[in-house]
C-alpha positions as CSV (number, residue, x, y, z in Angstrom):
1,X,-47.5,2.5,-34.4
2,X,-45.3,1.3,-36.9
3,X,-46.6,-0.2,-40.9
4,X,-50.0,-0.1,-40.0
5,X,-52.3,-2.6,-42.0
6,X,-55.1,-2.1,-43.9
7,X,-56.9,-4.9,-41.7
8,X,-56.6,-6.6,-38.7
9,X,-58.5,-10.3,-39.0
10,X,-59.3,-12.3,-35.9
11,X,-60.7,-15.8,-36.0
12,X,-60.9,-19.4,-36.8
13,X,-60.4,-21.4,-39.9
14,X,-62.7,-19.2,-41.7
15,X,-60.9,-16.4,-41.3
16,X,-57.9,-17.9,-43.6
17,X,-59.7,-16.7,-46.6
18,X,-60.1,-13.2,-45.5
19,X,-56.3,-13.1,-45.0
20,X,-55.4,-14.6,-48.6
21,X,-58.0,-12.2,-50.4
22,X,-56.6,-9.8,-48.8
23,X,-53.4,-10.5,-49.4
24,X,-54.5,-11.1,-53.2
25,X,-55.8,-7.4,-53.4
26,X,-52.2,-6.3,-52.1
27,X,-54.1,-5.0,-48.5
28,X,-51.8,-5.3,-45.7
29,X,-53.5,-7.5,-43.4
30,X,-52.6,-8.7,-40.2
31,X,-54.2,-12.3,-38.3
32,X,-54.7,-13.7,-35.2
33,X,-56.1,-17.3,-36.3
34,X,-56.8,-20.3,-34.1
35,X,-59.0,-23.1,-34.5
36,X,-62.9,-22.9,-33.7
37,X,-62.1,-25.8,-31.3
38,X,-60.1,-23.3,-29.0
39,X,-62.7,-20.8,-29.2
40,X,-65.7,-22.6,-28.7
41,X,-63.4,-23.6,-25.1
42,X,-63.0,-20.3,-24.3
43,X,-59.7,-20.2,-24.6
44,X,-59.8,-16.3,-24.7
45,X,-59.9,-13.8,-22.0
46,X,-60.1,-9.7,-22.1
47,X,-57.7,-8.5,-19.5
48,X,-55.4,-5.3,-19.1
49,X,-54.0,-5.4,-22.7
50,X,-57.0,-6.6,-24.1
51,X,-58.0,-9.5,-25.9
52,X,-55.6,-12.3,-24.5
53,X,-55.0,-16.1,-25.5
54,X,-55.1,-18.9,-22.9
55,X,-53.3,-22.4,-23.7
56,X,-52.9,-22.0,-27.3
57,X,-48.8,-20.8,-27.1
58,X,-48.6,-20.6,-31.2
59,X,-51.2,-17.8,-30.8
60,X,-50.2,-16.8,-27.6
61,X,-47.1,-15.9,-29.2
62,X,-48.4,-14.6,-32.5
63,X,-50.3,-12.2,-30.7
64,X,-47.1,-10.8,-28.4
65,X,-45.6,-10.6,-31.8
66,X,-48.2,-8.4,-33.6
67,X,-48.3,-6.3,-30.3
68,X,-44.2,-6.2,-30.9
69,X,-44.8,-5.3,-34.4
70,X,-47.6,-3.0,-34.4
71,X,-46.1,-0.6,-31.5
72,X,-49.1,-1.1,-29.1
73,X,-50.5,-2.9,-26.1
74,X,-54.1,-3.3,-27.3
75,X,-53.9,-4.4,-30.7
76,X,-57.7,-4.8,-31.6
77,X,-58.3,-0.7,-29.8
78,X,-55.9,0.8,-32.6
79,X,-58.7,2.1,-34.7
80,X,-57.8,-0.3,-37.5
81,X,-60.9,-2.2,-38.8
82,X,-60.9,-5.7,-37.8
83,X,-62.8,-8.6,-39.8
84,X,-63.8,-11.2,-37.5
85,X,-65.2,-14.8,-38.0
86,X,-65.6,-15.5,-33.9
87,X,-69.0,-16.4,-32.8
88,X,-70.2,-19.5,-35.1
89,X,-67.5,-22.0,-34.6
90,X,-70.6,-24.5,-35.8
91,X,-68.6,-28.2,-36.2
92,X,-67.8,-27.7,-32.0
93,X,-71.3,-26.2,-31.7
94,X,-73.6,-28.2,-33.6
95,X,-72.7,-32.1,-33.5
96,X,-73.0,-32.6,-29.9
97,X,-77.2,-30.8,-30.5
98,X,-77.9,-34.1,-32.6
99,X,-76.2,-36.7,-31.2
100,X,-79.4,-38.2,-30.3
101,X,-81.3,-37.0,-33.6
102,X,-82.8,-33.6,-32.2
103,X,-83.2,-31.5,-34.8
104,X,-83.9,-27.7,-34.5
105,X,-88.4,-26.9,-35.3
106,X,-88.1,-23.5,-36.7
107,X,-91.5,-22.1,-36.1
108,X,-92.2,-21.2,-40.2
109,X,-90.9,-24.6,-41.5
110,X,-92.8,-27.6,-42.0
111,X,-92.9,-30.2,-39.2
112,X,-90.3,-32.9,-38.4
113,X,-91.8,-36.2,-39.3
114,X,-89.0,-37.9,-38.0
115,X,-86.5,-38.1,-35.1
116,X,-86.5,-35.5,-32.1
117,X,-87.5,-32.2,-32.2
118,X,-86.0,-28.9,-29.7
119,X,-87.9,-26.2,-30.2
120,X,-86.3,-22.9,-31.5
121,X,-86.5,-21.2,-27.9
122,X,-84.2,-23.9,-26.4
123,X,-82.1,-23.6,-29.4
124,X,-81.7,-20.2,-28.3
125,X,-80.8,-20.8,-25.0
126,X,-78.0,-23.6,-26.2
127,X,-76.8,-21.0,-28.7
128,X,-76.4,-18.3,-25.2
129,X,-75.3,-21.2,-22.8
130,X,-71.9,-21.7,-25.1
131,X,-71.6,-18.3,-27.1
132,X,-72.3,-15.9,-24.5
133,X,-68.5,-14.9,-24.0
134,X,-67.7,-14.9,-27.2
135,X,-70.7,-12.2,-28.0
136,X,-69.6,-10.0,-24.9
137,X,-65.5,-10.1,-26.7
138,X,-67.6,-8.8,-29.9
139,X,-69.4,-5.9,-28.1
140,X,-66.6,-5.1,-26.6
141,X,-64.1,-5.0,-29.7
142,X,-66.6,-2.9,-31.9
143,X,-66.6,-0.2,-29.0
144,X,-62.6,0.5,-29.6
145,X,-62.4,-0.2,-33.5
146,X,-64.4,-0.8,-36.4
147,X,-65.3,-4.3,-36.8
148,X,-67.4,-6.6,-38.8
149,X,-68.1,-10.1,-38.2
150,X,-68.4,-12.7,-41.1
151,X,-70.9,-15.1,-41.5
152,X,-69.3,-18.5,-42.7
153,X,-70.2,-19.4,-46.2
154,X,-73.0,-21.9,-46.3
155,X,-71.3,-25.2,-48.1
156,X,-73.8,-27.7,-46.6
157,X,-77.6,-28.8,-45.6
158,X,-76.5,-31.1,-42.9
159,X,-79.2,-31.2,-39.8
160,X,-79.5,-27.9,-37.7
161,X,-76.4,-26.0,-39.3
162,X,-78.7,-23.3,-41.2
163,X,-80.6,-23.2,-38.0
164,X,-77.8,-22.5,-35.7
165,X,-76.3,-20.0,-38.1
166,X,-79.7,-18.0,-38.0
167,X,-79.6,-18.2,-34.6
168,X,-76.1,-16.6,-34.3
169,X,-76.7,-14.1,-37.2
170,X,-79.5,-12.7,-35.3
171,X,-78.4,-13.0,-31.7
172,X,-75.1,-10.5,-33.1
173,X,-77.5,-8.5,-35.1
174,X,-79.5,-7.9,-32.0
175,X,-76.5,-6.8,-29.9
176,X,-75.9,-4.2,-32.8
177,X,-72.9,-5.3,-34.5
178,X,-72.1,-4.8,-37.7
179,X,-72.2,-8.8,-39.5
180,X,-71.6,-9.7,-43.7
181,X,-73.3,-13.0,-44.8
182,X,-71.2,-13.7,-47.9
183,X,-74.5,-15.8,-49.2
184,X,-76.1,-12.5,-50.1
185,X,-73.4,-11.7,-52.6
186,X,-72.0,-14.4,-53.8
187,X,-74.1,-17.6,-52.9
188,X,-75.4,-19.3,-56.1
189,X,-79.3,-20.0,-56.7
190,X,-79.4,-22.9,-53.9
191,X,-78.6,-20.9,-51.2
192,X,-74.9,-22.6,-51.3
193,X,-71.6,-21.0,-51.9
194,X,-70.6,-22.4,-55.6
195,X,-68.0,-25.3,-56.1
196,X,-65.2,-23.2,-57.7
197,X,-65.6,-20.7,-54.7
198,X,-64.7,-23.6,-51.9
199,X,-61.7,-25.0,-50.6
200,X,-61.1,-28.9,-51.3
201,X,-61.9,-29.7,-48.1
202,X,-65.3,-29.0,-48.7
203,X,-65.7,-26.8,-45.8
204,X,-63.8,-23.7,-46.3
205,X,-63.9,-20.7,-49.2
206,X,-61.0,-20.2,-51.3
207,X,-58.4,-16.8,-51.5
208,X,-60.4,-15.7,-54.4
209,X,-63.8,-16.2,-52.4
210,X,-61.9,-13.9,-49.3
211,X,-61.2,-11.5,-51.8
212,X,-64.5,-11.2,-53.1
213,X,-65.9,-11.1,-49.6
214,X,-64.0,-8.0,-48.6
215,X,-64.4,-6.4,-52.5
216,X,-68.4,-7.0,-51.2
217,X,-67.9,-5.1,-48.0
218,X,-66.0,-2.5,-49.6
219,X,-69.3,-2.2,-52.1
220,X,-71.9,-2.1,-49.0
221,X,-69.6,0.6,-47.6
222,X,-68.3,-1.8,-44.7
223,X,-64.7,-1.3,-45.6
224,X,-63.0,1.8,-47.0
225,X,-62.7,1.5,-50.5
């Protein structure tokens, strides 16, 4: 294997921030990034080389490329530690849940007064129905390399969001992966990752909130110092 990086990052949109902090911390860091719209349409296989792209031929070939590059037919079984944001994907997730005003009853929170309520159980089985693939490519993954998946920074209380990213945070902690909620670090007093920490779109964390993220994980002993 030739100029082996630090990190290997795989995701969606999310995962831009991981590659610019590490990038501002001078790590070498390799991506494969695509939008959460492909993933959440399973546009991802695992076959002989390992994780594959299906109809997305920018990261189809980005991924050839870091084989190429890289010296090796698996990329994500190289032993290099991988930071993933695959899994949440929550504005493909979410939305279509509500369209008719069902909102998630968590079991300790107060009642719904208004609208439709789903209970938390068929939450659950929503959450497995659309992100059971994507949670069998995560076991897999952290069997050949190191990996840690990353908890998108909460920006937002719009209906069932927190809900579904509970949901996910737990379903991956039950399968025994290794996951970093950036909230618990760096989250201010709301609950909400601070205004100078997100991107202008209002969605997204900046480069200096990626770096912070991995100098985090590097504190909790997640990453090599």
């Amino acid at each position: 294997m030739s100029d082996k990086p630090a990190l290997l990052i795989l995701g969606d949109s999310h995962a831009i921030a991981l590659r610019q902090g590490a990038d501002m911390l001078g790590l070498a860091a390799e991506e494969l990034q695509f939008s959460g719209a492909g993933w959440h349409d399973q546009r991802f296989a695992l076959g002989e080389n390992g994780l594959e792209v299906r109809g997305i031929p920018r990261a189809a070939g980005q991924l050839r490329a870091l084989r190429e590059k890289l010296g090796v037919v698996d990329v994500f079984a190289s032993g290099i530690p991988v930071l993933t944001t695959v899994g949440f994907h929550l504005g493909r997730l979410v939305p279509p849940f509500g369209w008719n005003g069902h909102q998630v009853q968590e079991e300790d929170a107060p009642g719904i007064t208004e609208g439709l309520t789903a209970s938390r159980a068929f939450t659950q089985d929503y959450v497995q129905h659309y992100r059971r693939r994507h949670f069998r490519l995560l076991r897999r993954l952290a069997r050949l390399t190191p990996l840690i998946v990353v908890v998108p920074p909460r920006v937002h209380d719009r209906p069932n969001y927190d809900s579904f990213q509970r949901i996910i945070t737990e379903d991956l902690r039950g399968l025994g992966l290794t996951v970093y909620d950036p909230a618990d670090d760096l989250a201010g007093e709301d609950g909400f990752l601070p205004e100078d920490l997100m991107a202008e779109d209002g969605i997204h964390a900046t480069a200096e909130c990626g770096a912070m993220m991995i100098e985090a994980m590097r504190g909790r002993g997640l990453l090599p110092a």
